[in-house]
N, C-alpha and C positions, 0 to 999 in steps of 0.2 A: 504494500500500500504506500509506503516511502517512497518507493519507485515513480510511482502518478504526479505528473509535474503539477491539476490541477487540485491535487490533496493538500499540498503545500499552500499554493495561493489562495484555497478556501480557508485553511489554518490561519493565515497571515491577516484575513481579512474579519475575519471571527478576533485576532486579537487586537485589531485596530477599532474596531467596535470596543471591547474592552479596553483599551485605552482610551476612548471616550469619554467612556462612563466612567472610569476612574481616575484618569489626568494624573500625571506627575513623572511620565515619562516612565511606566513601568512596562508596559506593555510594548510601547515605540520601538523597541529594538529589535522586539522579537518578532514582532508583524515585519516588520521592512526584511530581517532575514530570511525571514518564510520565505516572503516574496520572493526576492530575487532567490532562492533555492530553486522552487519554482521555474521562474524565468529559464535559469541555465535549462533545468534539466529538459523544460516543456522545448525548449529553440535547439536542442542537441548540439550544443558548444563543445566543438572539443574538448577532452577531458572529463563531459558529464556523464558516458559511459563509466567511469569508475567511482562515480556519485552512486550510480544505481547497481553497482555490483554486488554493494551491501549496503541496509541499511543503516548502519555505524556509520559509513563512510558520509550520507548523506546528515546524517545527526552532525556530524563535525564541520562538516560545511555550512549547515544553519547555525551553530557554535558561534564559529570564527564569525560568520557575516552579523549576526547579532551583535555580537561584541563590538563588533569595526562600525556600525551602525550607528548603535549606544554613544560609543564616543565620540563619532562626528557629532550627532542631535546632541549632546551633551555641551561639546566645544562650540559648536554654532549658538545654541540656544544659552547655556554659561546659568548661573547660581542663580536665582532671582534676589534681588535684594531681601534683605530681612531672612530669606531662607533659614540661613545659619543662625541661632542665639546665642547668644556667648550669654551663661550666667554668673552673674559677678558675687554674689551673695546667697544662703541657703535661705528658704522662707520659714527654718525652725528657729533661726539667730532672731536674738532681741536687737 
């Protein structure tokens, strides 16, 4: 079933819905590596035959491209202000 270029891009598109609904960049990585998992294998790019040899091989290609995804959206998009709190004091201190 790993093998089906359009199982991937339904996965991807199921979690981008879920990123949605839940916002904060959880989901975004993982929807865009779907996709493009997807993409290759459905366009048969060279190479994507050893995608679909096993389905390991294709888990670590949606791995990698997640990861690589994550961090661009991450580096594009950056911290929101306030994001981070730094707390200066406990609220048990008098």
């Amino acid at each position: 079933m790993l093998e089906t270029w359009w199982v991937w891009v339904a996965a991807g598109l199921v979690l981008a819905i879920l990123e949605v609904l839940v916002s904060g960049f959880l989901f975004a990585g993982f929807a865009v590596g779907a996709v493009i998992t997807g993409v290759l294998i459905g366009l048969g790019i060279p190479g994507s035959g050893w995608m679909m040899a096993s389905p390991f091989n294709a888990l670590v290609v949606f791995a990698v491209l997640s990861a690589v995804a994550w961090l661009a959206m991450r580096m594009l998009v950056g911290v929101r202000h306030g994001q981070l709190k730094k707390i200066d004091r406990d609220i048990n201190e008098n």
